[in-house]
C-alpha positions as CSV (number, residue, x, y, z in Angstrom):
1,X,-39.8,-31.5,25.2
2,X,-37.8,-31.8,22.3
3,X,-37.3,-33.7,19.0
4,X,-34.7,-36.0,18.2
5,X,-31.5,-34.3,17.3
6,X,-32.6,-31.5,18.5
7,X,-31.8,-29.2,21.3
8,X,-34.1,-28.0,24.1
9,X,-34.7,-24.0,23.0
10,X,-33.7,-23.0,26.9
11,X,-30.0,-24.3,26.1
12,X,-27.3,-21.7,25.4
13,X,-25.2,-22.5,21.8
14,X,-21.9,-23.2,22.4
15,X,-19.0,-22.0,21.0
16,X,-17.2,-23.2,18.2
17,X,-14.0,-22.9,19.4
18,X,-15.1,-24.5,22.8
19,X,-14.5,-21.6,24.9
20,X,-17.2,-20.2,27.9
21,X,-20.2,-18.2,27.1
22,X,-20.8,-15.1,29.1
23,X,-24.5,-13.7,28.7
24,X,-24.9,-16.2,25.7
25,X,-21.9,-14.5,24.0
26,X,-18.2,-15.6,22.8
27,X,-15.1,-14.3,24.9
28,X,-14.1,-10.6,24.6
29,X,-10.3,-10.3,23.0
30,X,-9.0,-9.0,26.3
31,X,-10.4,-12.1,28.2
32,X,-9.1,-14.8,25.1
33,X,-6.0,-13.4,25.7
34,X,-6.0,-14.0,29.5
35,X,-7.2,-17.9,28.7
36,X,-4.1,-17.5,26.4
37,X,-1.7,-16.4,29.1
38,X,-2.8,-18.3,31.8
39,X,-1.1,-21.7,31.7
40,X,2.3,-19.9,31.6
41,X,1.6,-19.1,35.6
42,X,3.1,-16.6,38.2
43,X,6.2,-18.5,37.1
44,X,6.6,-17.8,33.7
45,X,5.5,-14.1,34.2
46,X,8.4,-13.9,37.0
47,X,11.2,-15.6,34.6
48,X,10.1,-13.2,31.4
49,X,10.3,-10.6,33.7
50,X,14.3,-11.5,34.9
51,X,15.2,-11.9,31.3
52,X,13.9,-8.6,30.8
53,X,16.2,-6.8,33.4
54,X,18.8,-9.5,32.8
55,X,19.2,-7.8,28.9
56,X,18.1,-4.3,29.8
57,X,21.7,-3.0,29.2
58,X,21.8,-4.6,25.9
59,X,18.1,-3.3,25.0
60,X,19.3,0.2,26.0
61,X,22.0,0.6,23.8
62,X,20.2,-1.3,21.1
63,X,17.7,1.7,21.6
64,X,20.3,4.1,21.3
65,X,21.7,2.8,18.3
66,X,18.3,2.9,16.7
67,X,17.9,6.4,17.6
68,X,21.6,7.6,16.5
69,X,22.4,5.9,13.7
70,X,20.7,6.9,10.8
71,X,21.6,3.3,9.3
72,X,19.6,1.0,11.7
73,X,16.7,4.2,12.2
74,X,14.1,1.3,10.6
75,X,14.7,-0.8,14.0
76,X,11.9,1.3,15.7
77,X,9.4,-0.4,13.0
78,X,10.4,-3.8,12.9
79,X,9.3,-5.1,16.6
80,X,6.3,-3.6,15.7
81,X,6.0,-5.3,12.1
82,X,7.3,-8.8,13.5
83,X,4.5,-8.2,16.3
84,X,1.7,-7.5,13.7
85,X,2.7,-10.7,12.0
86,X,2.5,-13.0,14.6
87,X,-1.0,-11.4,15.3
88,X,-2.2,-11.6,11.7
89,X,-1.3,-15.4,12.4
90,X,-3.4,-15.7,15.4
91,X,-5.9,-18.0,14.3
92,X,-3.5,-20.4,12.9
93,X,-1.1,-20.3,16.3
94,X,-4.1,-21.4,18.3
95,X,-4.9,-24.1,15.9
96,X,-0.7,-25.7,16.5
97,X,-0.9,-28.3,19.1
98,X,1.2,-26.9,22.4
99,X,3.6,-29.6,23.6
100,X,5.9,-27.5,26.2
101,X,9.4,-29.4,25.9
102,X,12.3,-28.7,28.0
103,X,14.6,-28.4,25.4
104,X,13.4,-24.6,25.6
105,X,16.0,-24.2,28.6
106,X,18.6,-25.7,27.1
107,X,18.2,-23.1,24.7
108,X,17.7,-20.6,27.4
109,X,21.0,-21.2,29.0
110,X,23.4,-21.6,26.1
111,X,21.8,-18.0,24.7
112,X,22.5,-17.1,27.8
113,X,26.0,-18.0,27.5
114,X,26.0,-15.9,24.5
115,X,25.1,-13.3,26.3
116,X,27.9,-13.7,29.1
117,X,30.3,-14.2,25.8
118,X,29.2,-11.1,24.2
119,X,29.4,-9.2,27.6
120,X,33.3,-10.2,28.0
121,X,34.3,-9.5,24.9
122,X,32.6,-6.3,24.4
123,X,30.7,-8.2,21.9
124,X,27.0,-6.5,20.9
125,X,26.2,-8.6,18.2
126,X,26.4,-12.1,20.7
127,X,24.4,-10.2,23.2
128,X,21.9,-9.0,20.8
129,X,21.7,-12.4,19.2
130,X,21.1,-14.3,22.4
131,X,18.0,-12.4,22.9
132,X,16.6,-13.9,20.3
133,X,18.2,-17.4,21.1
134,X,16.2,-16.6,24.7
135,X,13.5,-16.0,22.9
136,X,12.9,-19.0,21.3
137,X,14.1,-21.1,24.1
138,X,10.9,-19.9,26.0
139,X,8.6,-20.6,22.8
140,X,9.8,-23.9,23.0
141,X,9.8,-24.1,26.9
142,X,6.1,-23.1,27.4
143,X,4.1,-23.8,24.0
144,X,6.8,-26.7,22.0
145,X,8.3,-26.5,18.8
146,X,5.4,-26.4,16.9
147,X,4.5,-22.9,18.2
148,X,8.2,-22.2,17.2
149,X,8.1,-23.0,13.1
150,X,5.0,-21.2,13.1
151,X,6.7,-18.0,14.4
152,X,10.0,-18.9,12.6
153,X,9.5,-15.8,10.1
154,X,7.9,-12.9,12.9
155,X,10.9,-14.1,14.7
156,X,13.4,-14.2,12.1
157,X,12.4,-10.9,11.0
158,X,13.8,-9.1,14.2
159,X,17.3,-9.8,12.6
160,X,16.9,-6.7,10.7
161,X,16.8,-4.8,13.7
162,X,20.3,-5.8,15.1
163,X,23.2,-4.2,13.4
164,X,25.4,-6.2,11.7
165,X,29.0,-6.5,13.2
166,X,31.7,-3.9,12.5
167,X,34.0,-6.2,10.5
168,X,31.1,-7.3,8.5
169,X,30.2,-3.7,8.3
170,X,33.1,-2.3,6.9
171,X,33.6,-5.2,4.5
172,X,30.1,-4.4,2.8
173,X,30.4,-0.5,3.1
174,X,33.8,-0.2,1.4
175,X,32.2,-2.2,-2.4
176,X,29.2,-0.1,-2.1
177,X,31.2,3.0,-2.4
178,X,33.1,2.0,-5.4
179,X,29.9,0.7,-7.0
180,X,27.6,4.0,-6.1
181,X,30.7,6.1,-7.7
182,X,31.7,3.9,-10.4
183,X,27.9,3.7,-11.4
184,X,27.3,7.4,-11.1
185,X,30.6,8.1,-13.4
186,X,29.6,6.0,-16.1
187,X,26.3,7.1,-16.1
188,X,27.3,11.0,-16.3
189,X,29.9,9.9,-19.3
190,X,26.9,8.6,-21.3
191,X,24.9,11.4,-20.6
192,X,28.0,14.0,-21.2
193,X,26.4,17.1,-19.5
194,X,30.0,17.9,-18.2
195,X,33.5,16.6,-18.0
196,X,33.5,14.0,-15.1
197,X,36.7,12.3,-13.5
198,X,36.9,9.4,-10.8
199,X,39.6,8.7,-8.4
200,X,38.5,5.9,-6.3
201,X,35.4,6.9,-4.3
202,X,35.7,10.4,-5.8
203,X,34.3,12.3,-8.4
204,X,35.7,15.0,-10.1
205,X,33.6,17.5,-11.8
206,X,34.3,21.6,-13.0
207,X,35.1,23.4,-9.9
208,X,35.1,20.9,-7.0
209,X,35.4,17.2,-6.2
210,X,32.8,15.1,-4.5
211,X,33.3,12.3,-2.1
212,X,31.1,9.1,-1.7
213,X,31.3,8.5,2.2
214,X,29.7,5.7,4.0
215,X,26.6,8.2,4.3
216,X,26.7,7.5,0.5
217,X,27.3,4.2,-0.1
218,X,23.5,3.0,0.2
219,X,24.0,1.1,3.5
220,X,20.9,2.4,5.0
221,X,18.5,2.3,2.4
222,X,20.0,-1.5,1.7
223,X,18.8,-2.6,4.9
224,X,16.1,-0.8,5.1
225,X,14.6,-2.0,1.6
226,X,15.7,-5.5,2.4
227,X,13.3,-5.1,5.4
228,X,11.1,-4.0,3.4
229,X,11.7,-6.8,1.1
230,X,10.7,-9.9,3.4
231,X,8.0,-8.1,4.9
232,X,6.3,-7.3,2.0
233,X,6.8,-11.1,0.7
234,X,5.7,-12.7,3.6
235,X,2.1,-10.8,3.9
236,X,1.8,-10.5,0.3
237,X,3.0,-13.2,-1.7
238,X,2.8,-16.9,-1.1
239,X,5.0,-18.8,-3.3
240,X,8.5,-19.1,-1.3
241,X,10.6,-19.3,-4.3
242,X,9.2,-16.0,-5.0
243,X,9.6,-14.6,-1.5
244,X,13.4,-15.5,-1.9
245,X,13.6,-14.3,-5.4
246,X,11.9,-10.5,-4.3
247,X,14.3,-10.6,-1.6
248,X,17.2,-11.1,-3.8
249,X,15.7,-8.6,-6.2
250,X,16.1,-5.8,-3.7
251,X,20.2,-6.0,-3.8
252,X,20.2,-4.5,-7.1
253,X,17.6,-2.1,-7.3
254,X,18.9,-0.9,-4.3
255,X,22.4,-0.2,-5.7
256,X,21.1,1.3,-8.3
257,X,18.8,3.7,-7.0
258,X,21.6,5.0,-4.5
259,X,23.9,5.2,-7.7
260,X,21.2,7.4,-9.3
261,X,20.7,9.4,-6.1
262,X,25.0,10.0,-6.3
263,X,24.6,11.5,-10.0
264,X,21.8,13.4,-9.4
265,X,23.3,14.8,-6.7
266,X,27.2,15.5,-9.2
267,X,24.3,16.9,-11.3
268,X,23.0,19.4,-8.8
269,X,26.3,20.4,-7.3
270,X,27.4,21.5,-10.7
271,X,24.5,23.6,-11.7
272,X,23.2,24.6,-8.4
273,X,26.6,24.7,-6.1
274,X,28.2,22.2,-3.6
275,X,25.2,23.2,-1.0
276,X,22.9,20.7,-3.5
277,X,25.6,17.9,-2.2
278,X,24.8,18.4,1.2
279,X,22.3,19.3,4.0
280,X,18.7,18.9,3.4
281,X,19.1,18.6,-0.3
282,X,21.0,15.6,0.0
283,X,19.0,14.0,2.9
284,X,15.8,15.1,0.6
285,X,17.2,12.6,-2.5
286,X,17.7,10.1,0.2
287,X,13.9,9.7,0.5
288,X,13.1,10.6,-3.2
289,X,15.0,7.6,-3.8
290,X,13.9,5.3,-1.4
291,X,10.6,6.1,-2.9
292,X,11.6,5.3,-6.3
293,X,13.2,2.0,-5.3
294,X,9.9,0.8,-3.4
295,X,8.1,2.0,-6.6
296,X,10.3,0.1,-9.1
297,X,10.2,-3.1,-6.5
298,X,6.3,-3.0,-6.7
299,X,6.6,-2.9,-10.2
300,X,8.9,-6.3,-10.6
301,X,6.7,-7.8,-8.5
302,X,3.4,-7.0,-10.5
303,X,5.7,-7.6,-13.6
304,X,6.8,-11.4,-11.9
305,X,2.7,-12.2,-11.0
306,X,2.2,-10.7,-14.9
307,X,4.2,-13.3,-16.2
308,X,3.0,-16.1,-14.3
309,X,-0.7,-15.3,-14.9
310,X,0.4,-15.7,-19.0
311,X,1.9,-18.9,-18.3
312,X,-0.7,-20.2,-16.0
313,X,1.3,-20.7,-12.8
314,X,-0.5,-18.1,-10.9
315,X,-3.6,-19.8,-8.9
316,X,-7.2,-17.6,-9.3
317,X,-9.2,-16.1,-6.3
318,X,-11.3,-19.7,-6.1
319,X,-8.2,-21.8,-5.7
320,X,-6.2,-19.3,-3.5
321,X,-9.9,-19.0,-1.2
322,X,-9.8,-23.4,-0.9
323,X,-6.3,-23.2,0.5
324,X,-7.1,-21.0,2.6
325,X,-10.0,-22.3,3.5
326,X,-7.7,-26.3,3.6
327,X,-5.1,-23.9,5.5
C-alpha cells in the first residue's frame, strides 16, 4: 500500500528525459546515440553513404590541399572543432523540436548541381561548397529547419576549411604584400638601425635585398587566426556584437604581427646573414608570431570585457547562471 501522491517503493524512477531504464539506470552514451540515429533508417544510412562516395574525389583533393599547402594546413582542425561544437550543444539539439521537411532535397539536388557545375568547369570551390549545401539539405530533410539554425555556426564554421578561389586569392595576397613591406619599412626608418630602401614588395638593406613573397604576405596566419577568431567567440563570449567585433579585430592584428615578423626578420638578415631570412629561422618567426597575435587577441578581448564590467554592461556569474538555466 501506498499514500496518496505517493509511489509504491517496488516502482522503478523514471527518467527525466523519458528515455528506458536498464537495471534501474539511465541510457549509456553509446545506446542515446543509437535512439538518436534510429529514425533516420536503413535509408538514410544508404543515401549518407552515396553522398559520401558521390564527393569522395572532391574530399581527396580537399585532403591533399590541406596536407600541401601550408596556407589551408588548419583544415585538419576545423572538422574536428565544428564537430566538438555541435557536441558541446547536445543538450540543447535534443531539446529543438524535429519536423523533417522535404525542402531538405530540394536542397540536396540543386547542391548537387553545384557539384555537377563545379565538376565541368574545373571549378573546386562549387564542389566544395555543395558539400555543405548537401549537408544542410539532409539536416533539413531528416530533423527540419530548427535542427538547422541551431547548427548554423558548427556548420558555418567548415567554411574556413575550403580554400578560397584563386581569383579571390590573388586579389587579397597581392595588398598583403605591399602592406607587410610597407609596414616593415616604416617601422625600420623609425627605428634607424640601418639604411633601408623599398621597391614595391622589396626591401633593400646593406648587402642584399629581401623579397616579400606570398609565403610572406600573412595569408596563412590570416586564415588561420580568423579561425581562430570565430571559434574562440562562439565558445567563449556571448554577446554577438562582440563575436563580430573580435572577428573583425583579427584583420589588423593579424597584419601587423606578419609586418613585425617581416622586420624582424630585415633585422636578422642584416646582423646574422641572409640564412636568418630563410629556412627554419623564418618558419620559427612564423610561429613566434602567431603566438604573439593570439596573445595580443586574448588581451583585447579581456581589455573589451574590462571595459564593459566599468560601465556595467557585462552581466555577473548569477545573471549569466539564470540564462543559462532560462536557456
Amino acid at each position: 500500500m501506498a499514500l496518496a501522491g505517493t509511489k509504491p517503493t517496488g516502482t522503478a524512477p523514471e527518467p527525466a528525459d523519458g528515455g528506458i531504464l536498464l537495471n534501474g539506470r539511465s541510457p549509456s552514451k553509446l545506446q542515446t546515440l543509437w535512439r538518436t540515429l534510429r529514425p533516420f533508417g536503413w535509408q538514410g544510412l544508404l543515401l549518407v553513404g552515396v553522398l559520401v562516395a558521390l564527393y569522395a574525389p572532391v574530399l581527396r583533393i580537399l585532403v591533399d590541399q590541406w596536407y600541401h599547402d601550408p596556407d589551408y594546413s588548419h583544415g585538419f582542425l576545423v572538422p574536428l572543432l565544428s564537430a566538438y561544437l555541435i557536441w558541446q550543444r547536445r543538450d540543447k539539439l535534443s531539446l529543438v523540436a524535429r519536423r523533417p521537411s522535404m525542402w531538405g532535397v530540394f536542397v540536396v539536388v540543386m547542391s548537387i548541381g553545384l557539384l555537377f557545375l563545379g565538376s565541368l568547369g574545373a571549378e573546386l570551390f562549387l564542389a566544395r561548397i555543395s558539400l555543405l549545401g548537401t549537408i544542410c539539405g539532409l539536416i533539413v530533410y531528416f530533423c527540419g529547419l530548427a535542427v538547422l539554425r541551431a547548427m548554423a555556426f558548427p556548420i558555418a564554421f567548415l567554411l574556413f576549411a575550403i580554400p578560397i578561389p584563386v581569383i579571390i586569392y590573388n586579389e587579397i595576397v597581392f595588398p598583403l604584400q605591399f602592406v607587410a613591406s610597407r609596414f616593415a619599412t616604416r617601422s625600420l626608418e623609425i627605428l634607424n638601425l640601418f639604411p633601408i630602401m623599398r621597391e614595391g614588395n622589396v626591401l633593400i638593406i646593406p648587402g642584399m635585398t629581401l623579397e616579400v613573397v606570398e609565403a610572406c604576405s600573412g595569408i596563412r596566419s590570416l586564415m588561420s587566426l580568423l579561425a581562430l577568431a570565430a571559434g574562440y567567440g562562439y565558445l567563449v563570449e556571448r554577446n554577438t556584437a562582440v563575436r563580430w567585433f573580435l572577428i573583425v579585430a583579427m584583420v589588423p592584428l593579424a597584419i601587423i604581427s606578419n609586418g613585425t615578423r617581416v622586420m624582424i626578420t630585415a633585422i636578422m638578415a642584416n646582423y646574422i646573414g641572409p640564412q636568418a631570412a630563410e629556412g627554419f629561422m623564418h618558419e620559427f618567426s612564423g610561429w613566434v608570431i602567431f603566438v604573439v597575435a593570439t596573445v595580443l587577441f586574448l588581451m583585447l578581448h579581456s581589455f573589451i570585457n574590462l571595459i564593459r564590467r566599468r560601465m556595467g554592461w557585462l552581466p555577473n556569474d548569477e545573471e549569466l547562471a539564470m540564462k543559462g538555466k532560462e536557456s
